[in-house]
C-alpha positions in Angstrom: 0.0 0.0 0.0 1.1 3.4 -1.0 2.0 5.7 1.7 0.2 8.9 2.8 2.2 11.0 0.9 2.3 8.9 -2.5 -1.7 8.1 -2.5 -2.8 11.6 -1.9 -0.6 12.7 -5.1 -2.7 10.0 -6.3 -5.6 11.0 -5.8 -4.8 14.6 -6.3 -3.9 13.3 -10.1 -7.2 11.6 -10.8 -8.6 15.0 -11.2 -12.3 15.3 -12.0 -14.3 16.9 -9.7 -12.9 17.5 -6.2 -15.7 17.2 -3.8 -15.9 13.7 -4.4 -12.2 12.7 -3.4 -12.6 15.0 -0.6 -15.6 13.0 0.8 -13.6 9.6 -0.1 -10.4 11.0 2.1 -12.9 12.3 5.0 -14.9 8.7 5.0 -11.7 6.8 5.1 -9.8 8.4 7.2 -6.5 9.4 4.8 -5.3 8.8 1.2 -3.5 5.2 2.0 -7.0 4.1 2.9 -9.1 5.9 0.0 -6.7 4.4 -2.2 -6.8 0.8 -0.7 -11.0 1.3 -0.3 -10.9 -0.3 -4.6 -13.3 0.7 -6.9 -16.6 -0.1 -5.5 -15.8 2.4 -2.5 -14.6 5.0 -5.0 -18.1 4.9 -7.3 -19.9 4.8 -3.9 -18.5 8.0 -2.9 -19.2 9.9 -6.2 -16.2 9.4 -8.3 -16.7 8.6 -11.9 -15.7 6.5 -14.4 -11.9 8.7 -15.5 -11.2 9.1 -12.1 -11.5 5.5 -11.1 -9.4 4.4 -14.0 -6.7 7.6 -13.2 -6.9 5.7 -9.4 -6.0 2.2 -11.5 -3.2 3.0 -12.8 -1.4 6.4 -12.1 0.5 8.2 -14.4 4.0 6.8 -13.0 6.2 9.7 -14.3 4.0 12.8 -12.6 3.7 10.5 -9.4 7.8 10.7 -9.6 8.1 14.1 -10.6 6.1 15.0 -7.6 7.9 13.2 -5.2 11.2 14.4 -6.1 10.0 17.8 -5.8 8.9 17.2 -1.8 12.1 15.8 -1.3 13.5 19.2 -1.4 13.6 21.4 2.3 11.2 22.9 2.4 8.8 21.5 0.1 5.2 20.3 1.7 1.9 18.8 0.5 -1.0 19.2 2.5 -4.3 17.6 2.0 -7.9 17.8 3.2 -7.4 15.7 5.6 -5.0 17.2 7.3 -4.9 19.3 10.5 -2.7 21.6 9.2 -4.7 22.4 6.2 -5.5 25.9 6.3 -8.4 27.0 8.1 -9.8 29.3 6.1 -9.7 28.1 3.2 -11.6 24.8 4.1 -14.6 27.3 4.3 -15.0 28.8 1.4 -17.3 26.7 -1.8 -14.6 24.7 -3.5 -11.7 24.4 -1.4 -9.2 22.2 -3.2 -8.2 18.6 -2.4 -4.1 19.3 -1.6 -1.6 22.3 -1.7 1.7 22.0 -2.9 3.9 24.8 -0.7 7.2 25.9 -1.1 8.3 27.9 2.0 6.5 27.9 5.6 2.8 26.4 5.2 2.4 27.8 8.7 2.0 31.1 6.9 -1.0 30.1 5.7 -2.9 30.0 8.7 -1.4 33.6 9.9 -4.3 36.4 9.0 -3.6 37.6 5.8 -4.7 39.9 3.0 -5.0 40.0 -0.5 -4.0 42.7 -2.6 -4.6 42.3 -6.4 -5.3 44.5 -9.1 -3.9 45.2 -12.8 -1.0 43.8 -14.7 -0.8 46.8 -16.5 -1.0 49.4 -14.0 -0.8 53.1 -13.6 2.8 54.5 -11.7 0.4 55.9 -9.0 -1.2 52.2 -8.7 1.7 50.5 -8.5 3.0 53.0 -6.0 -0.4 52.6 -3.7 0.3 48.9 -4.1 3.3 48.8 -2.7 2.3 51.5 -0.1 -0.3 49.5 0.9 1.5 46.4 1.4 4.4 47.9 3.4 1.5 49.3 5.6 -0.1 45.8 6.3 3.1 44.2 6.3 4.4 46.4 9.1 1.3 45.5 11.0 1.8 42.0 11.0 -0.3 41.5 8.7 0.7 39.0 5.8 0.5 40.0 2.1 -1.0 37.4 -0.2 -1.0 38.1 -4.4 -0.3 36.0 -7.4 3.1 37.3 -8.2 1.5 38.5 -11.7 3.2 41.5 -13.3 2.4 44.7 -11.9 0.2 45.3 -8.9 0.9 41.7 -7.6 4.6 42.1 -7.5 4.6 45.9 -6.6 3.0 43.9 -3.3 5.1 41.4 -2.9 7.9 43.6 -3.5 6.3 45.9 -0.9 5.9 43.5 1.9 9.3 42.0 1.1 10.8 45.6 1.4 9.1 46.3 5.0 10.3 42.7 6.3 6.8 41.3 6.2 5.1 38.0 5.6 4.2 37.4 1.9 2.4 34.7 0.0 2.0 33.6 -3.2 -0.6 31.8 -4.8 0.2 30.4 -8.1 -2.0 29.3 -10.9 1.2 27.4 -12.4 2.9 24.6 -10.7 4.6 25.6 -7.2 8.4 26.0 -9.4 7.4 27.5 -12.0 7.4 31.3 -11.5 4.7 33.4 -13.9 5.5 35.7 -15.6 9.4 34.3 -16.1 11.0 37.6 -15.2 9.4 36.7 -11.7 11.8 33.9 -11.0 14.3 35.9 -8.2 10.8 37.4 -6.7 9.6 33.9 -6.5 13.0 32.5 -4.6 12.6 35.2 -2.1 8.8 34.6 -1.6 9.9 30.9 -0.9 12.8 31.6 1.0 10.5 34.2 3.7 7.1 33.2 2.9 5.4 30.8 0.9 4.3 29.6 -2.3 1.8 27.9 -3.0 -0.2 26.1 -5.7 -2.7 23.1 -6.2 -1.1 22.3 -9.4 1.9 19.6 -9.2 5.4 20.7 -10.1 5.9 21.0 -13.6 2.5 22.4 -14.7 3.0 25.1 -16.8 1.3 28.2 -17.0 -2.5 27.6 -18.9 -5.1 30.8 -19.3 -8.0 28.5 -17.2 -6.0 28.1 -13.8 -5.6 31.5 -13.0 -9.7 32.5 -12.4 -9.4 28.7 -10.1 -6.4 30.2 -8.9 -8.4 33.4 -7.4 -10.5 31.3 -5.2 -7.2 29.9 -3.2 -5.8 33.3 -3.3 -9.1 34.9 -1.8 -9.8 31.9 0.3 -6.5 32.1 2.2 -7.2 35.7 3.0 -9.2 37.7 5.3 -9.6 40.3 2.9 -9.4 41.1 -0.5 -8.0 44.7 -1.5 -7.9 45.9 -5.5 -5.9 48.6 -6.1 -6.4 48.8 -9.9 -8.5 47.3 -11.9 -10.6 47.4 -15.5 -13.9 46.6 -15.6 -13.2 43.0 -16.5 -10.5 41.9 -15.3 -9.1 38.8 -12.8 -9.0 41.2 -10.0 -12.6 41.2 -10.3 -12.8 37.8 -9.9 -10.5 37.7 -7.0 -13.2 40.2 -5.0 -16.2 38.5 -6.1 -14.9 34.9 -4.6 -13.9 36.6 -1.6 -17.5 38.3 -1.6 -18.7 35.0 -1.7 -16.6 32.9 0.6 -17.7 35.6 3.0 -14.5 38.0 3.8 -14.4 41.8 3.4 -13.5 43.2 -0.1 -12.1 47.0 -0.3 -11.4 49.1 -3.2 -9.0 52.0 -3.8 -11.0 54.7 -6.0 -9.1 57.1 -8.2 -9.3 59.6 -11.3 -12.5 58.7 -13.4 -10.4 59.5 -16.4 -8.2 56.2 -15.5 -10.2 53.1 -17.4 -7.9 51.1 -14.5 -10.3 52.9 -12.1 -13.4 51.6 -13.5 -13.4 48.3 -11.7 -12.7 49.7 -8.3 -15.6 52.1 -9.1 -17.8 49.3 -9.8 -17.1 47.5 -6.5 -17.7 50.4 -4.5 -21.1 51.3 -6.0 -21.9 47.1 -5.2 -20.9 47.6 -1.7 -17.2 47.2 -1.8 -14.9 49.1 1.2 -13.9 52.6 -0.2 -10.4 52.6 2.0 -7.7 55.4 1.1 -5.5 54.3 3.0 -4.1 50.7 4.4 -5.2 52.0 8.4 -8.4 51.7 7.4 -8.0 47.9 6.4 -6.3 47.3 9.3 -8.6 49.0 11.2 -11.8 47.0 9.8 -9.7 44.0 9.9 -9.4 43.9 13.8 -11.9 41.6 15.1 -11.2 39.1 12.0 -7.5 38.4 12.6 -8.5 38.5 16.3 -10.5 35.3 15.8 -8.4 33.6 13.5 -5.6 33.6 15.9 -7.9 32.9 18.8 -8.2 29.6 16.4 -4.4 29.2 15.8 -4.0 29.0 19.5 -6.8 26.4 19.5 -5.3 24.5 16.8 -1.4 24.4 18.2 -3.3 23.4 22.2 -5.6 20.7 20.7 -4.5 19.1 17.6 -7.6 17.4 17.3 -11.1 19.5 17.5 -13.8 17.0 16.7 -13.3 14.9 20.1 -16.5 15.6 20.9 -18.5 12.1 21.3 -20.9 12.0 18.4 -23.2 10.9 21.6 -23.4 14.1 23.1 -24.9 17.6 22.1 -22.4 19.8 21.8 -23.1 22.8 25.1 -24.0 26.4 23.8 -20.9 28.1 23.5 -19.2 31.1 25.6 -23.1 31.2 26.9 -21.5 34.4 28.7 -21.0 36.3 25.7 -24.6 37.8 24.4 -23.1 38.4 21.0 -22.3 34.8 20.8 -25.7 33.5 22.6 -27.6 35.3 20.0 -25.7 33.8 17.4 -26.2 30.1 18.8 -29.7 30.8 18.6 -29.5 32.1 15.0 -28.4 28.8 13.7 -30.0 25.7 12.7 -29.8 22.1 12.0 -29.6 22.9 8.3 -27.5 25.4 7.0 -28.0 28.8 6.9 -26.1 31.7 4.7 -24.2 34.6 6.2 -26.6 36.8 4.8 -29.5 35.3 6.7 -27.4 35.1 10.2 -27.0 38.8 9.3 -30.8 39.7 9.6 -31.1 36.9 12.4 -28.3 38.5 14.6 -28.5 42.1 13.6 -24.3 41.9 13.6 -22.1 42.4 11.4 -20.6 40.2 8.8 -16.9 40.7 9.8 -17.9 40.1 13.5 -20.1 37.0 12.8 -17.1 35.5 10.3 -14.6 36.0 13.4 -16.6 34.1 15.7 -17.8 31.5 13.4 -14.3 30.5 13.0 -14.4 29.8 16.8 -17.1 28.1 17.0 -16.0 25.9 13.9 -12.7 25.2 15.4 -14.2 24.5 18.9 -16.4 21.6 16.8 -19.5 23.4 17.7 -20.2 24.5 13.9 -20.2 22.6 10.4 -19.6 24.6 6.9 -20.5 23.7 4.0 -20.5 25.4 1.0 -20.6 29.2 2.8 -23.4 27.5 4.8 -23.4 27.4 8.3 -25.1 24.9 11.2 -25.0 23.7 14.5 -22.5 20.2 14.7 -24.7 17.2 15.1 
């Protein structure tokens, strides 16, 4: 039987649809054992008829390429069913079955924000996104991007310059910087931060990864920030999936002669954060990064979180805290959207992310597709 490591790059390979092999990994328990489950357990479970075969037999050279690449320092893998796998990005719709990382994959628990925008920017965009990033840098904050051209490396560069975190997110395989003239930007990324990708090594850079790449990128983040942007562009993209997965989006507004300001524009008039400076991120961004390190202290005491006995109901949490009462009572047995524990609760969306994080982490709440309910 394969080990851990080798069956999960198996499965990761099959490729298909992923929620399937996620559910096969969480009903078995980890990869060795959906792989060694055969057929019949694989078709029960969802997966079809390519992805069986794929299982069969494995393309033997990307199964070696892949495992070569690990063997580096500081090369990782995580799957779905690992405990390390990043929080927040198990909650938004489509989370991905494995992440390759180069660099520290404890990064990508550490509250972090997106700043995206243009690959053809303005000099004043490129300016306030690198501005921006030394800002959220300096607060402790990490900077996430995609290490495009333009605003995504005038953020990495940024954060980089200020000493901060930075991570990159990668619609390519995790060595293969995009655009090329990126590679030294992408050593340094890997050698302070991380990069990371759910494509294997090798994969070269193809025009229908990078919108699948947005939803890791906003997934991973608390917030999503576009400096720049047309009116269709990936930026866009970026903010919408973050809308969705249910994190804060700002824009930075600027000249309406500038077609690059046309996107912020847009966001803004749909709701979007008008922020003119990175204090007023940080600012909004208080009580989220609050609770997500109130869960990475949870996660490094108690390794486990579902130890619950399936027996018991789980107790109304922090029963002392109103805001948190109210919110108890606001959920359900099935699951409920954020914007209906909204009206329900009368709170905020930020403050009702923050402590739904808790409460998932504690193993009082299940998500599911942005969807929220009590743990049975």
């Amino acid at each position: 039987m394969p080990d851990d490591i080798a069956a999960l790059l198996i499965l990761h390979a099959a490729g298909g649809a992923v929620a399937p092999r996620r559910a096969l990994l969480q009903a078995c328990g980890g990869p060795a054992a959906a792989l060694a489950a055969g057929a019949r357990a694989w078709r029960q479970h969802g997966l079809d008829a390519a992805q069986v075969q794929a299982l069969r037999r494995p393309d033997a050279a990307q199964l070696g390429n892949s495992l070569a690449w690990l063997q580096a320092p500081g090369h990782q893998l995580l799957g779905w069913h690992d405990p390390d796998y990043p929080v927040l990005l198990r909650r938004i719709p489509s989370p991905p079955l494995a992440l390759f990382v180069a660099g520290d994959p404890a990064l990508l628990w550490h509250p972090a924000v997106a700043v995206v925008g243009s690959r053809g920017p303005t000099a004043g965009g490129r300016d306030n996104a690198g501005d921006f990033a030394r800002a959220l840098a300096a607060s402790g904050l990490a900077v996430a991007s995609g290490m495009a051209a333009g605003i995504d490396t005038a953020a990495h560069e940024g954060a980089l310059a200020a000493g901060g975190l930075t991570l990159a997110v990668l619609g390519t395989g995790p060595d293969v910087p995009y655009p090329r003239a990126n590679s030294g930007l992408h050593a340094r990324i890997a050698g302070s931060g991380a990069v990371v990708s759910e494509h294997p090594p090798g994969t070269a850079a193809q025009r229908t990864h990078f919108p699948s790449r947005n939803r890791i990128l906003a997934g991973l983040s608390l917030a999503t920030v576009v400096v720049e942007a047309a009116q269709r562009s990936g930026a866009l993209i970026t903010a919408r999936l973050a809308a969705e997965a249910g994190r804060e989006v700002f824009a930075i507004p600027g000249s309406i002669h500038n077609p690059l300001a046309r996107g912020c524009h847009r966001l803004i008039r749909d709701g979007a954060g008008l922020v003119e400076s990175a204090q007023d991120v940080i600012a909004a961004l208080g009580p989220l990064a609050a609770g997500l390190a109130e869960a990475l202290r949870g996660r490094l005491a108690a390794p486990m979180f579902h130890d619950t006995p399936a027996s018991s109901a789980p107790a109304e949490p922090r029963a002392v805290d109103p805001d948190y009462k109210c919110l108890w009572q606001a959920l359900g047995h099935d699951p409920t959207g954020m914007d209906l524990l909204v009206s329900r609760t009368g709170l905020t969306a930020a403050k009702l992310s923050s402590m739904l994080l808790v409460m998932e982490l504690e193993g009082r709440v299940v998500v599911e597709h942005g969807r929220y309910s009590r743990k049975r």
